[in-house]
N, C-alpha and C positions, 0 to 999 in steps of 0.2 A: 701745584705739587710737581711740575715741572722741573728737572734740575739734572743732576749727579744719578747716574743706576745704583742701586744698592749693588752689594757686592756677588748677589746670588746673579742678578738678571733676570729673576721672573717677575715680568710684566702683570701676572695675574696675581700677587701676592695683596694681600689687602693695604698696606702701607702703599702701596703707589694705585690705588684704584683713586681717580682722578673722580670730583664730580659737579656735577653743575645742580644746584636745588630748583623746585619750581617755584616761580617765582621773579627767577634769575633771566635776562639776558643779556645778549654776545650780541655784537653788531659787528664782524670782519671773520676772519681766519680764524680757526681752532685747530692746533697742531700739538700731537703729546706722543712720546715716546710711552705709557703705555695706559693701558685700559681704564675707560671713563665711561659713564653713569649721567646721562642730558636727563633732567625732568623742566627743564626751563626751556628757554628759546633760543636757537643759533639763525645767526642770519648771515651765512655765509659760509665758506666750504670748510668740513673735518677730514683731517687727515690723522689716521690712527696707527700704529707700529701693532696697539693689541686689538682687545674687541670693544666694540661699543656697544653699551644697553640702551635704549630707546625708550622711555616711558611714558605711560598711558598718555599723559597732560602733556607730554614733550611737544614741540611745532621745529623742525628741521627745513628753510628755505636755503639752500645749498648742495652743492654735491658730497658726497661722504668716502672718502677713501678708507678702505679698513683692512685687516687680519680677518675678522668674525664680527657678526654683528646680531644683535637681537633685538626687533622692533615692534616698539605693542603702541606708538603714538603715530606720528605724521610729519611724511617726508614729501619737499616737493624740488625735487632736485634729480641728479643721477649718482646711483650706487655703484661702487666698485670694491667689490669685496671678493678679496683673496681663498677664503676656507667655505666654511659654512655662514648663509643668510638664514636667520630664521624671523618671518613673519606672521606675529602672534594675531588673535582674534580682533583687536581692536585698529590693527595699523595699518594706515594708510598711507599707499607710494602715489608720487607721480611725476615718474622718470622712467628712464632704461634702466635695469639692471643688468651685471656683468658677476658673474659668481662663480664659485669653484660646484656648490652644492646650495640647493632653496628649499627648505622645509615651509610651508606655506599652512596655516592652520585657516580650518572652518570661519568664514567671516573675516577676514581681510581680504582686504581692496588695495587691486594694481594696475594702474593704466600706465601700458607705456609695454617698451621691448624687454626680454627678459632673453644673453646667451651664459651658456653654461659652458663648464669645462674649462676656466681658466682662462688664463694671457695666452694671447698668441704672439707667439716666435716672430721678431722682425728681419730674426737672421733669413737669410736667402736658404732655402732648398737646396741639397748638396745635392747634384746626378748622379744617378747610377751607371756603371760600367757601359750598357747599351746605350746613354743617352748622351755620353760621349762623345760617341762615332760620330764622324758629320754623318746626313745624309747624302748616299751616293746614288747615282742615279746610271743604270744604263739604259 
């Protein structure tokens, strides 16, 4: 489903929800400009522009780039999600997570680093007026 943006550009409209059945696997890179539905198997990293759902029966060996993500199956890779992570009852991490916001439900399993608060800045620290000045010394 990959292709051309409709002409609105929501990612979350139902004609462009992307999806994988169980059943189904992926052996390399999975990359979509927007929102998709894994109940099969990926083996190798997602990169996502919108959210990805996660399902029960889903097996994720890769890292996941995303907007939002919702995961109720099993991931064994590292997460980097931009908005909201939500980790339902049934789904199992095991990697770092990197999240803007983690909603973590009763009974799911995370081994691994978990930071919050988004990207950090690679831009340099601008000084402030005081830190300017050399230090003088008499």
């Amino acid at each position: 489903m990959m292709g051309k943006k409709n002409n609105s550009g929501n990612f979350e409209a139902p004609d462009r929800l992307n999806r994988l059945v169980e059943g189904a696997k992926i052996i390399g890179e999975l990359i979509t400009d927007s929102s998709i539905r894994i109940d099969g198997e990926v083996q190798g990293n997602i990169a996502c522009a919108g959210k990805v759902l996660i399902g029960e029966n889903a097996v994720i060996k890769g890292n996941l780039t995303c907007k939002e993500a919702d995961v109720e199956g099993r991931i064994t890779g590292n997460l980097n999600v931009e908005a909201l992570l939500t980790l339902r009852e049934k789904s199992k991490i095991e990697g770092d997570i990197s999240t803007a916001k983690i909603e973590i439900h009763q009974g799911a399993i995370f081994m691994g680093n978990c930071s919050m608060g988004g990207a950090v800045s690679s831009r340099p620290k601008q000084k402030t007026q005081s830190e300017n000045q050399p230090d003088i010394v008499y």
